[in-house]
Steps between C-alpha positions, in 0.01 A plus 500: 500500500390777718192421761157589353351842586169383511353320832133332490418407815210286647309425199310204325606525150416295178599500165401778348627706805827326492571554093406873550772504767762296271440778233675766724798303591668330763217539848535352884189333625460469871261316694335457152282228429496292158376160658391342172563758229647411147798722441655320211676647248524817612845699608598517872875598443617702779177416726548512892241234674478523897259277685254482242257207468574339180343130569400332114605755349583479164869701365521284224657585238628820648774733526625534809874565494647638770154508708518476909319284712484598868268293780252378214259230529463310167371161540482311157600832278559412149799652362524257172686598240635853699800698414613553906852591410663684838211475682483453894296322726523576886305353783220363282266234434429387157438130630383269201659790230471407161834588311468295228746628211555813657809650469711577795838593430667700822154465700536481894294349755571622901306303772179405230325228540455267169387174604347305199631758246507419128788593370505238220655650120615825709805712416674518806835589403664709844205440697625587899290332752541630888281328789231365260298200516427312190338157691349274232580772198615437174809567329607289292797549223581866728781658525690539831889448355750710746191610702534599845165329676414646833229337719291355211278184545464300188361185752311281276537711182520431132851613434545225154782570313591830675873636538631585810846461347789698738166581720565614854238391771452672790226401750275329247316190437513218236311228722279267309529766141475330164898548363433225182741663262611795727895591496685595840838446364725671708206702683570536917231323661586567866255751595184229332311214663508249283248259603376236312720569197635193331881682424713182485263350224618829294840539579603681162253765514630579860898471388691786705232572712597578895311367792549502831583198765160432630351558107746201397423271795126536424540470108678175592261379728292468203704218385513296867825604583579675819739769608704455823777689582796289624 
């Protein structure tokens, strides 16, 4: 989609100013501030947002395929229930995000911040994580098979019954995440701390999976047995 030719800049808008907007197509809002506003339900498709101030607000509900998210700050958005299809988040903040059920096929997130997310019911299918920290979020029953994870920290997050299947890790975190029901079969878990987790009490979920020399002589430490090279 081409960039929108329409730039607001520097302006406190609420709802009624946004929906006039959305009625001409596709706009980019910078330095714009929607602290607060309800936007639900109405179509963003195309939208270009650079470091606006988007804290509680409220996208429920909304279209917002293919939107762009540059150096935002967005703490506790709600984006239940949105269509986010293609969209990309860079350098931003949407800290305790609600993304209930929203629907985030292809959807990329580049050096965000997400700790204590809510990802719970999303559709996640393709979602590309760079350099994003989701401490203490929640993602349970996502997505991640054949990923490629770079520099994401799921420490301490809810990641039930998630599959990171044929997953590749690269300088990322697992230490003390919920993985009850999670697959890693055959994932590469080199590149992840894996602190706390309790692997050899699920070996068949973790069948194929690679680790490296100091990863097994900690995971069997868990057991009492020690290591030492001859």
């Amino acid at each position: 989609m081409d960039q929108p030719s329409r730039t607001i800049e520097g302006q406190t808008l609420a709802r009624d100013a946004v929906a006039t907007l959305a009625g001409d197509g596709p706009a980019r809002l910078l330095d714009c501030d929607l602290e607060g506003a309800n936007l639900s339900r109405l179509d963003f498709t195309g939208w270009v947002f650079e470091r606006c101030r988007l804290g509680r607000t409220d996208f429920g509900g909304a279209m917002l395929e293919l939107t762009r998210w540059s150096q935002c700050r967005g703490g506790h958005a709600g984006f239940k229930g949105a269509r986010l299809e293609d969209a990309a988040f860079r350098s931003s903040d949407f800290n305790n995000g609600n993304f209930r059920s929203a629907v985030l096929s292809s959807v990329r997130f580049e050096d965000c911040k997400l700790t204590g997310a809510d990802f719970t019911d999303a559709r996640a299918l393709g979602l590309r994580l760079v350099r994003t920290l989701l401490v203490a979020a929640r993602l349970p029953g996502c997505d991640f098979r054949k990923e490629k994870l770079e520099g994401v920290d799921f420490s301490s997050a809810d990641l039930a019954n998630s599959d990171f299947r044929d997953a590749v890790f690269e300088q990322c975190s697992l230490r003390e995440a919920n993985i009850e029901g999670a697959r890693f079969e055959n994932a590469d878990l080199r590149g992840a701390d894996l602190g706390g987790l309790d692997i050899l009490g699920k070996p068949g979920r973790f069948r194929g999976a690679v680790v490296s020399a100091a990863q097994a002589e900690l995971i069997l430490s868990q057991t009492g047995i020690r290591v030492r090279a001859r």
